[in-house]
Phi, psi and omega in degrees: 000140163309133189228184141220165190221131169266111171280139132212126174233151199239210187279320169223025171204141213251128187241153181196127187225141184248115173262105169295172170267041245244110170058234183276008177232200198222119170248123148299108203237352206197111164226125197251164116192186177243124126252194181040020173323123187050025150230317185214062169287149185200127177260135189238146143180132188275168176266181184281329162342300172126344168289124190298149207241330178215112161224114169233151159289144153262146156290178201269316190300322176286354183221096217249310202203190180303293161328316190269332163322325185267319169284351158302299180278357179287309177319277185314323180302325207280314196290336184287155190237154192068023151248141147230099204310111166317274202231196242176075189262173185220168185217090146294102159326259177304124129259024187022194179284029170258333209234151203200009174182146156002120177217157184285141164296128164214186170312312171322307182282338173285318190290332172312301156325309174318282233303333191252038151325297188308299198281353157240071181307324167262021170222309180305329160313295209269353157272332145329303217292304217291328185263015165280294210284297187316314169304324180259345169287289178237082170338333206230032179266179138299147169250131158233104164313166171197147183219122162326347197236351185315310194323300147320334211265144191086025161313142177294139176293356181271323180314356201227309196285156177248163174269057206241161172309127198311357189254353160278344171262348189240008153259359124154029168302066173196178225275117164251323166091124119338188172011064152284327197280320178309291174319293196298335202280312174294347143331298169299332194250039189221315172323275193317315200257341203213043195312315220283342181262320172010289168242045167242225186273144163182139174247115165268141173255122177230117197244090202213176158308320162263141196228157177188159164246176184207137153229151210235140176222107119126052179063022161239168204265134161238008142222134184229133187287016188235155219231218180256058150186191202239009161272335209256168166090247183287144159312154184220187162330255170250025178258169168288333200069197183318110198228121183293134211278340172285017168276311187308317168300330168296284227315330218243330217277302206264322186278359189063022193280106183278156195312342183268288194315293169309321163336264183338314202284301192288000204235331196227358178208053193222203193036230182273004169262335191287296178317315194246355168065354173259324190177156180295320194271160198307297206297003168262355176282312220276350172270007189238149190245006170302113193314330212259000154252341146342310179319303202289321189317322184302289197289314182294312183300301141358306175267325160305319202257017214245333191262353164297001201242312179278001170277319201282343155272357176261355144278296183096068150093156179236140193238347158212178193222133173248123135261144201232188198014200206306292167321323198279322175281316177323300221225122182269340185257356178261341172315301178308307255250312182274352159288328190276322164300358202245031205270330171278026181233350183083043186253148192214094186294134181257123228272313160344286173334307199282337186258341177265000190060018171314167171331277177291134190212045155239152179253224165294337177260007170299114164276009127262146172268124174271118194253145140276138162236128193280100178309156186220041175311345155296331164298310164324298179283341164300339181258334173288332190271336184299292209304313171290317170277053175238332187311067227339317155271010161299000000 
């Protein structure tokens, strides 16, 4: 059967999802990945069923880096029998100010893609890599990028510009906002569960190691806490989030700190590890009785609900709040913890809904409604990717 295969790949782990084609629509058939890439690697992957399909251990030397992870899994894909691979979607981080939608790969656009390496250092090398090896392996698939930041683009330009000299914006300095791929598929899926709030005001939270809000007014994006990088807005894993840009200048200026180090400090040891000094992931704050990850726990909720206040004045008011990713579908107690901050918009949890992890967790008398909505960006591109080779002039 005509298939496509979904890449999304990170620093230390490789996701892959196989979607048949059936006319204009899409079956899931496969969700794969490599993790622990260069310490415990291991390829896990199910059917669509939930029957395992693959579980191997790697030595840590046989699965080293990205590149070989990636020829692990190709190997195993190659072995399956009854696909025929179409196409090829990628999950790209950066689409800088060129790309404003899904575009087919060829060399111009992948060296184009390099150039904006600098502005996601922990995702575009490693969204790139798997699709230079796809180029050269089978020259005559189709490759189609989808980019986190599309989503965003048409935004009003004084909402996008920083106050900075016009030539710097016009060098591509300004603001784009991320987990685009994420906003549309809950946007399309609000449609489906919640027409009557749909196409109204509503801020979504995609609450993961990487975290941002979005707010959306009739399922397009007009505002994001994330900025011309994957740093700015909410605390995350190990980024800070919203950060006065003079600590940096102290850093480098008054501490001798060189620019890779304040790199390093912001991209890799800043956020909740930074903060509670125990760890990046949530679910280990939420299980330590350590004051200082109560701290981080705090401070992230805080910021969650201080940056609700600024998307709700850029709707001019809300009519619903979505959480989303891993935190956001998961943890039922960060959940709480950000409704109860959010009691001055008249949002009101329903704490049963919210602990059984239903849709809906507001309650009838909630004057916002509050959804889970469970994210699918590998779907998203899969459906970005049919719809471009499916085009006529594809």
């Amino acid at each position: 059967m005509d298939a496509i295969l979904v890449i999304n790949a990170g620093s230390s782990s490789l996701k892959f999802q196989v979607f048949s084609i059936a006319g204009m629509g899409l079956e899931r058939e496969i969700r794969g990945k490599i993790d622990g890439i260069g310490t415990r690697p291991r390829l896990q992957a199910t059917a669509a069923d939930g029957t395992q399909l693959i579980e191997r251990a790697f030595d840590r030397a046989a699965v080293r880096d990205l590149p070989t992870a990636i020829a692990e899994a190709r190997s195993w894909l190659l072995a399956l029998e009854g696909f025929k691979l179409c196409a090829v979607g990628h999950r790209v981080v950066h689409g800088g100010p060129d790309y404003v939608r899904p575009v087919l790969i060829d060399a111009g656009v992948l060296d184009r893609l390099a150039s904006y390496q600098d502005l996601a250092p922990l995702h575009q090398p490693n969204n790139l890599a798997p699709i230079r090896l796809a180029m050269e392996i089978n020259p005559d698939v189709p490759q189609v990028a989808c980019f986190d930041t599309a989503f965003h683009r048409g935004h009003a330009e004084h909402t996008d510009c920083y106050a900075l000299p016009r030539h710097f914006y016009d060098q591509g300095i300004r603001r784009y906002g991320f987990h685009g791929l994420s906003y549309e598929f809950v946007a399309e899926r609000l449609r489906e569960v919640a027409t009557k709030v749909a196409r109204g005001r509503i801020i979504v939270a995609h609450l993961g190691s990487g975290a941002s809000m979005c707010a959306l007014r009739d399922g397009r994006s007009i505002e994001s806490t994330m900025g011309f990088t994957a740093l700015d807005g909410l605390p995350m894993g190990t980024r800070p989030g919203q950060l006065d840009p003079g600590v940096i200048l102290y850093l480098i200026i008054h501490k001798g700190m060189s620019a890779q180090a304040v790199s390093d400090l912001l991209y890799h040891d800043a956020g909740l590890k930074g903060l509670s000094g125990l760890s990046n992931d949530m679910r280990d704050l939420l299980a330590s009785d350590d004051p200082h990850a109560q701290l981080a726990m705090s401070h992230f909720v805080y910021r969650c609900v201080l940056n609700a206040g600024m998307l709700a004045a850029a709707l001019g008011g809300v009519d619903a709040f979505v959480f989303t990713a891993g935190v956001g579908e998961n943890s039922a107690r960060i959940r709480a913890r950000i409704v109860e901050g959010l009691a001055w918009v008249g949002a009101e949890l329903d704490p049963a809904a919210n602990e059984a992890g239903a849709m809906l967790i507001s309650t009838a008398a909630s004057r916002i409604a509050l959804h889970v909505i469970p994210t699918d960006e590998e779907l998203m591109i899969a459906r970005h990717t049919l719809a471009l080779i499916s085009a006529p002039n594809a």
